[in-house]
N, C-alpha and C positions, 0 to 999 in steps of 0.2 A: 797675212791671213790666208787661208787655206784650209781645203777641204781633203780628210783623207778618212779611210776604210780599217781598220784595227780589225782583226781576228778575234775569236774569243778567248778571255784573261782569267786565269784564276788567281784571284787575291787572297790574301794570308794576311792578317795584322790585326790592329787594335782599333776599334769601334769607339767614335766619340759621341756624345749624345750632350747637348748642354744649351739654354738660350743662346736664340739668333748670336747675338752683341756678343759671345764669349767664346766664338769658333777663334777668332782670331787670336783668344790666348792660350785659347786648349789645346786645339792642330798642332802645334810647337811642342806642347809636353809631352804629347801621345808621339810624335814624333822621335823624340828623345827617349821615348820608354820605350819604343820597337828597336832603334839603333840599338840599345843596350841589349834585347835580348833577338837581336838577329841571328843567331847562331844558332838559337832553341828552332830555329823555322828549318825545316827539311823540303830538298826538293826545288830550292831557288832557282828563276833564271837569274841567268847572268848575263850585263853586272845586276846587281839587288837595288834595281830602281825604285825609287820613293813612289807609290801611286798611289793620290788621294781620289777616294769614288765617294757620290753622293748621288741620288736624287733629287732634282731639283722640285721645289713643292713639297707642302704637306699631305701626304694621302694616308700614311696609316704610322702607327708605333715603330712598326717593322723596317719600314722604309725610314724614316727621321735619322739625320744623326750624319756625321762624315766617318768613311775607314778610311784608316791611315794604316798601305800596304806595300809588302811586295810582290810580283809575282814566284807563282810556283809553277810547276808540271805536273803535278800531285796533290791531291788534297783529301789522303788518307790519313796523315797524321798531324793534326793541329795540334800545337802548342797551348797548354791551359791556361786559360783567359786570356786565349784569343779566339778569331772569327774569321772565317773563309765568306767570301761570296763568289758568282761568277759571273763576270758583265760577260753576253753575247756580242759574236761580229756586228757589231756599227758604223756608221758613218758619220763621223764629227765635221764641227768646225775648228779652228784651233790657230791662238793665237800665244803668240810666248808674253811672258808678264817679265820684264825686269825692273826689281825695284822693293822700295818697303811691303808686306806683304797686307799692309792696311791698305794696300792702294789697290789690290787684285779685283775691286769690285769696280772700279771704273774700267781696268784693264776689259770684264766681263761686258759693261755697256758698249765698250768700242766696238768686243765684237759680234754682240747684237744686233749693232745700227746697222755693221757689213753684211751681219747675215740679211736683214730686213732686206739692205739693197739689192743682194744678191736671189732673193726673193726664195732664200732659205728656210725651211719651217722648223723654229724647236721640237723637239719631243724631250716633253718636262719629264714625264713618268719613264724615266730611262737615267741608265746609270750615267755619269759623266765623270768625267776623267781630270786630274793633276796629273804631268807626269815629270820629274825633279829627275835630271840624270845625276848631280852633283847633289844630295843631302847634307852634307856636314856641315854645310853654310849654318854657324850661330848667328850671324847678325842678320836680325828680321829686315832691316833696312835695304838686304842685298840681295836678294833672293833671285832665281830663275827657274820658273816653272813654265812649262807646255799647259796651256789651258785647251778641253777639249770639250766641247760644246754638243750633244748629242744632235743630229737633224734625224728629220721623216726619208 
């Protein structure tokens, strides 16, 4: 675990919206419906890493919901039905998850407890970050993601 400093992102992709209990089957599909139309996205960096952003908490409609992105350089021209946002320069906590992707929420608790020690403060009302350098993984069981935890 470890703390580092990201620049700001512009993301490109598909917006999921759906009850809590059904991220875990829907982030999969939205993920596989952006692979397939990755090519409609203009402007990628490279390579075209998978980055899941969310706000943590409920604060409004606008906020709710996980995007399933890539970055761009650009974000004059979005592909139709899709959604851009921009997370600003941050500073995370960030801890890698490997494993079945049901398990990413305990992976979350571990490193809560690190930040607590570390006497780290969340900032819920801020973007926070997946970031998958390796996408193609089909099997949910095997997964590796960078988990990025937003601090104050």
């Amino acid at each position: 675990m470890k703390v580092v400093e990201l620049d700001e992102m512009m993301l490109v992709g598909i917006r999921v919206v759906c009850p809590g209990d059904q991220y875990v089957n829907e982030i999969p599909k939205a993920t596989l419906r952006l692979k397939e139309r990755l090519s409609e996205i203009e402007n990628k960096e490279s390579p075209a890493r998978l980055i899941g952003a969310f706000i943590a908490g409920d604060y409004s409609d606008e906020e709710d919901g996980y995007w399933v992105c890539v970055e761009v350089n650009d974000v004059s021209q979005i592909p139709e039905g899709m959604v851009y946002i921009v997370v600003p320069k941050q500073s995370y906590a960030v801890v890698k998850h490997k494993g079945p992707n049901t398990e990413i929420r305990n992976t979350y608790e571990r490193l809560h407890r690190w930040m607590e020690e570390q006497n780290l403060e969340r900032f819920h009302k801020a973007w926070h970050l997946e970031i998958f350098e390796d996408w193609g993984v089909t099997d949910l069981s095997k997964i590796e993601v960078d988990l990025y935890d937003t601090i104050k």
